[in-house]
Every structure is written in structure tokens, then in C-alpha cells.
C-alpha positions as CSV (number, residue, x, y, z in Angstrom):
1,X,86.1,86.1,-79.8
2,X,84.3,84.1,-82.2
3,X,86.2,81.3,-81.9
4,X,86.7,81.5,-77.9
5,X,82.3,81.6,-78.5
6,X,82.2,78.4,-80.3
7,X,84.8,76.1,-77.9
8,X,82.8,77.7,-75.1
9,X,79.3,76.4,-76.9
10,X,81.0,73.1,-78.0
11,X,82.2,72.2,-74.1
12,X,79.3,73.1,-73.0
13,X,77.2,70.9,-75.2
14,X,79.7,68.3,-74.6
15,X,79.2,68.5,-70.9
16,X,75.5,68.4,-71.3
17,X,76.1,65.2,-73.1
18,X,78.1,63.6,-70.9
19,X,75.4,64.1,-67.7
20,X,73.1,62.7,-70.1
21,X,74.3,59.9,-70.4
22,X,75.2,59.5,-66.3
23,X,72.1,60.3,-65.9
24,X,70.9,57.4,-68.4
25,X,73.2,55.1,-66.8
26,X,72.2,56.4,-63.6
27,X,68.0,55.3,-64.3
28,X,68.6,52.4,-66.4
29,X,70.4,50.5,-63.1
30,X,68.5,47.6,-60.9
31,X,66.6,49.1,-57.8
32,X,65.8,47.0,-54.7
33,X,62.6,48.5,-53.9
34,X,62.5,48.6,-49.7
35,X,60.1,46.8,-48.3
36,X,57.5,48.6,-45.9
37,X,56.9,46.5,-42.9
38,X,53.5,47.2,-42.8
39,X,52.1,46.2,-45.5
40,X,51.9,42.9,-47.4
41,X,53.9,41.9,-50.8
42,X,53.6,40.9,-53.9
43,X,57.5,40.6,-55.3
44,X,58.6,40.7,-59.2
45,X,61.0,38.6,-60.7
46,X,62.2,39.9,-64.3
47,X,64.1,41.8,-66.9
48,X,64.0,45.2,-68.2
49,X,60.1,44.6,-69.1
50,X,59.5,44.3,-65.8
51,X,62.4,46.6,-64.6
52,X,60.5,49.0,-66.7
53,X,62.9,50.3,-69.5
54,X,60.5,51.7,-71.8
55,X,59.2,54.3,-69.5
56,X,62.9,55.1,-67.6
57,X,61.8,58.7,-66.9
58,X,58.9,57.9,-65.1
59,X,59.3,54.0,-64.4
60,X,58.0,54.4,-60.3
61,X,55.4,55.4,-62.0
62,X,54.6,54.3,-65.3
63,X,56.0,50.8,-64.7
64,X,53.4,47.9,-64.6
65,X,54.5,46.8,-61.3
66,X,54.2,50.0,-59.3
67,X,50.8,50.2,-61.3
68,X,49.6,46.7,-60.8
69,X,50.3,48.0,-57.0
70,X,47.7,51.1,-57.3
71,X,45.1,48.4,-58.3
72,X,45.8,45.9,-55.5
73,X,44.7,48.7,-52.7
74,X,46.9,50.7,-50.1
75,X,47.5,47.1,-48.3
76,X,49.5,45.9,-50.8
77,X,53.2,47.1,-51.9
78,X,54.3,45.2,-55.1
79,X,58.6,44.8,-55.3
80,X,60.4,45.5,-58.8
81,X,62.9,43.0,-58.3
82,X,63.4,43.3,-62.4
83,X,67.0,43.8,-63.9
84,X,67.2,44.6,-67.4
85,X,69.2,42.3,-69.8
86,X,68.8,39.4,-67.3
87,X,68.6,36.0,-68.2
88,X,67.0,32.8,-66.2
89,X,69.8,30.8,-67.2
90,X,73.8,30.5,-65.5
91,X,75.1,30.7,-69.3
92,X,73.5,33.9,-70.5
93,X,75.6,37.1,-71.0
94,X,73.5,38.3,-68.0
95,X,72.4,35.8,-65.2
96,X,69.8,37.0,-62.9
97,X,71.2,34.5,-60.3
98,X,74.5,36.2,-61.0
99,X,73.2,38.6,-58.5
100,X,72.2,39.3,-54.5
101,X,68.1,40.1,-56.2
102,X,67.0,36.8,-56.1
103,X,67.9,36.1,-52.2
104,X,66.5,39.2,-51.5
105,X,62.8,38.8,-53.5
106,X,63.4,35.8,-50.9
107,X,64.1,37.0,-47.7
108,X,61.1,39.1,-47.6
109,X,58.9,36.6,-47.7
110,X,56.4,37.8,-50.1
111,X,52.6,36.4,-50.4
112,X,52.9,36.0,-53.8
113,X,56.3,36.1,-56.3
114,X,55.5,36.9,-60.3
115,X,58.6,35.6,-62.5
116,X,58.9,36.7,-65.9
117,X,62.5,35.5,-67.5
118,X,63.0,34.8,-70.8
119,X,62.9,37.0,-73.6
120,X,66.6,37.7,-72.8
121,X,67.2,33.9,-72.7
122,X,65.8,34.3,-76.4
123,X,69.0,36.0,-78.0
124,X,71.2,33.3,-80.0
125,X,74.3,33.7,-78.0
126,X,72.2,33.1,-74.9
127,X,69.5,30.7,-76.1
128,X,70.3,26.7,-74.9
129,X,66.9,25.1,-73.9
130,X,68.6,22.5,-71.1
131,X,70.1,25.2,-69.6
132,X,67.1,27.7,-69.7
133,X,64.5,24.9,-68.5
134,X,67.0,23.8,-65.4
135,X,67.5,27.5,-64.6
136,X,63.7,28.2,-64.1
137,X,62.9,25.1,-62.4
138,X,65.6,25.6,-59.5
139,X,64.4,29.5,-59.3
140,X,60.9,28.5,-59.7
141,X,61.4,25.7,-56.5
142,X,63.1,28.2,-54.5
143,X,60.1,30.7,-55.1
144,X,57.7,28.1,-54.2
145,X,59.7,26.5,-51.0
146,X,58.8,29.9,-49.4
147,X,55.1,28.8,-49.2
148,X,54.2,31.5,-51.3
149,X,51.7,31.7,-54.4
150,X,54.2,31.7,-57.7
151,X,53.2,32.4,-60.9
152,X,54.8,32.2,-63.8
153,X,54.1,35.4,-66.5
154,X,54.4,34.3,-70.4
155,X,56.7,37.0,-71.6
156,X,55.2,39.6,-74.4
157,X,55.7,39.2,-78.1
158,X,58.6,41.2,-79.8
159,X,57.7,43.3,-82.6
160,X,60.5,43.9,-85.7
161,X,61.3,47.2,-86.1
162,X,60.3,48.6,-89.5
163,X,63.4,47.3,-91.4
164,X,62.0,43.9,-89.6
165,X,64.8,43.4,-87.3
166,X,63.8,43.1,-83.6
167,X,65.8,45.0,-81.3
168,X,68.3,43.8,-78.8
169,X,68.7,40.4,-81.0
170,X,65.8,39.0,-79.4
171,X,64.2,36.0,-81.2
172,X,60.1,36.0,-81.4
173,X,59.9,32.8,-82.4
174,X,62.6,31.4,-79.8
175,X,60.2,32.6,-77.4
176,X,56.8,31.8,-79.0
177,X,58.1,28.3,-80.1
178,X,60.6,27.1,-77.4
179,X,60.2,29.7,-74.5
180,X,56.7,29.4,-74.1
181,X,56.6,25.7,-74.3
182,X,58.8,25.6,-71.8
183,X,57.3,27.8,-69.4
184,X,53.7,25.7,-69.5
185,X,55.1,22.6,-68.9
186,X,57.4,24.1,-66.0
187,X,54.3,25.5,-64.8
188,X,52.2,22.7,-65.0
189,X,54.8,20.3,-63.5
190,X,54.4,22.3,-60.4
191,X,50.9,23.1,-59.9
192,X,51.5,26.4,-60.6
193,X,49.4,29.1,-62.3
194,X,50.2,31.1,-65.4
195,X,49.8,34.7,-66.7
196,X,50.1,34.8,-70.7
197,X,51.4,38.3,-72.0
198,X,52.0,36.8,-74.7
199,X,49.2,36.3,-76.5
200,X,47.8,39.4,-74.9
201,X,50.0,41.3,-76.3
202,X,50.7,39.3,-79.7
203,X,48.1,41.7,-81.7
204,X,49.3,45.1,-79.9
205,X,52.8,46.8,-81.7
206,X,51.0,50.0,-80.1
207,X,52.2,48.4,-76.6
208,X,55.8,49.0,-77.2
209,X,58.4,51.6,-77.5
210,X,61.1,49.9,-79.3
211,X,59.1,46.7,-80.4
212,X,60.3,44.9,-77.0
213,X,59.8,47.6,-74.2
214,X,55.6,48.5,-72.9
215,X,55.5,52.6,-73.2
216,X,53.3,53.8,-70.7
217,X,50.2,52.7,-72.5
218,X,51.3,49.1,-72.8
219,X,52.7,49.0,-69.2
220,X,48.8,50.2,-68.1
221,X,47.3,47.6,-70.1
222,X,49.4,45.3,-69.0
223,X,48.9,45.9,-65.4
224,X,44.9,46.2,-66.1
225,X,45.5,42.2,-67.2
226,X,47.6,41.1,-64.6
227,X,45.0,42.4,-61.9
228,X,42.0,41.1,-63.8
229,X,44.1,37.4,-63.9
230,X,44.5,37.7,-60.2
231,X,41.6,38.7,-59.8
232,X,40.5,35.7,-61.7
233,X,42.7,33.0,-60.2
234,X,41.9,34.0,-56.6
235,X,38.7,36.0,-54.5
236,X,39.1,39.1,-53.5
237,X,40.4,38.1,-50.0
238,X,42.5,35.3,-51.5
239,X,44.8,38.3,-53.3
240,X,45.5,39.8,-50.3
């Protein structure tokens, strides 16, 4: 009887397991937010940051997208278009052009398009600076060839871990000292304005989950910022 007990406990924890992790595998997975006709858009192009990986539970509501969306008023609806582990560039383990996401942030012709690609680009198995640079220009152009406003997001700093390893094998100072770069000058080529996480973020470990993912205090602050820099760049009816 005992022993009947404990295979009955053991399946049963094993089962539970298992739809854990479907479940995980379910969340973690890009969504195409559907557009709602009626209302103008403000579309996000990213990774897992964006996506909103930190706060998977919760992310259509903890995520800084669909809380930058609160802030811009009931007019607005603001797309997650972010997949997590994507890269700007053709060569990285993950390409974001790789998939349909791209040619659908453009087919809805969105007012304004925020891209935020990199960090991923950062890892040493991904990182090549000709490729990233030519992969953000041509997505950038497409972007802007909609006649939208672009702008291009600095990505956040990643924070080591307490044995000082930062997670995911992302590389701070390929981001801070070649990413970065990069992303000005692309910027700046094209007339285009810029929203700097990270230096908003640089001093701020208490953003993070895992040193790389916002938690649902970072993701507020970091929607707080992005509104206030719209809010900065444009008037009030220049938003939307």
C-alpha cells in the first residue's frame, strides 16, 4: 500500500511538472497582439525585454508596452511585436527577420514604430558589428518608408549575477561599447530620435529579475521614461 502511495505521489508530482513546464513554454512564446481598428498604434519592435520575460505571469499587464499604453490614453493601443532571444542581425542564433513579425508591425501601419534590438546581438556567438549595423539599417529603412515616426530605444544595461556572470551570455560592454555606438550613429544618419535605457537604467540592478529581464518595478519605470521622452520629443497632440 505504501509503496502503491508513493508511485501514485511521484506520477502525480511528475505530471504537475510536466504542465509546468507546457505551461512555461506555452507564455514564454511570441504573441501578435491584434490590432483594434479603432484606435491608433504605437507598434514595438524587440526581444524578450520588450516581449516582457521578466514578468511572464502577468506580462499583458506588467509589461512596459501594455503599460506605456495605459499612459498614452484610451486612443492609443500600443503592439508587442517583441520575441524573446531575437537578434537584429541574419547571422544570430535567432533572427527577428527570420520571422512573419516584422511584415506584420508593417502592415498595420502604425503612427509611430519603437525598435529595441540588440542585447541579443551582444552574445559572442552572435556578436559581428557589419552584420549587426547592416541588419538595423535595412529594418530601420523599412520602418521609416512607412512614413511613420521611428525611434530607436538604447537597450538597458545587464547586471552580473552575484558570481558576476551575466545571464544568457550577454555581453555589457558589447553593448555599452559597440552596440550603443552603433545605434547613435544609425540613428543620427537618419534623422531619427533616440530613447536611451541605457543609461537610465545603468545605476538600477533593482530593475531586473535576472540582471537582464525589468520585474514589474523596472518595467513601470521604464514605461514612466518612455512616456515622459515622448512626451518630450513631441506635444501632446503630436503623440497621438
Amino acid at each position: 500500500m505504501k509503496r502503491r502511495r508513493a508511485a501514485l505521489i511521484t506520477a502525480a508530482a511528475t505530471a504537475a511538472i510536466a504542465a509546468a513546464g507546457g505551461a512555461t513554454w506555452y507564455l514564454s512564446q511570441p504573441r501578435k497582439d491584434k490590432p483594434n481598428p479603432k484606435k491608433r498604434y504605437l507598434a514595438c519592435i524587440g526581444d524578450s525585454i520588450t516581449f516582457g520575460a521578466g514578468v511572464m505571469l502577468a506580462r499583458k499587464q506588467q509589461a512596459w508596452p501594455y503599460l506605456l499604453e495605459k499612459l498614452l490614453g484610451v486612443d492609443c493601443q500600443v503592439l508587442n511585436y517583441g520575441i524573446s532571444g531575437a537578434t537584429a542581425s541574419d547571422e544570430g542564433d535567432k533572427p527577428y527577420r527570420s520571422t512573419d513579425f516584422l511584415d506584420t508591425a508593417l502592415s498595420v501601419h502604425a503612427d509611430t514604430y519603437l525598435f529595441m534590438l540588440g542585447t541579443n546581438d551582444s552574445k559572442p556567438y552572435n556578436w559581428n558589428p557589419e552584420q549587426y549595423e547592416k541588419a538595423v539599417c535595412e529594418i530601420l529603412d523599412e520602418l521609416k518608408a512607412t512614413g511613420a515616426r521611428v525611434i530607436v530605444m538604447l537597450p538597458p544595461k545587464a547586471f552580473p549575477n552575484k558570481r558576476g556572470k551575466i545571464a544568457f551570455d550577454i555581453d555589457d560592454s558589447v553593448i555599452r561599447e559597440q552596440v550603443l555606438p552603433i545605434l547613435n550613429r544609425v540613428a543620427e544618419d537618419r534623422n531619427l530620435s533616440v530613447i536611451d535605457l541605457y543609461t537610465f537604467t545603468e545605476s538600477h540592478p533593482d530593475y531586473f529579475v535576472d540582471g537582464v529581464h525589468p520585474n514589474a518595478g523596472g518595467n513601470r519605470k521604464i514605461a514612466s521614461y518612455v512616456f515622459t521622452r515622448l512626451r518630450d520629443l513631441w506635444d501632446d497632440s503630436a503623440i497621438f
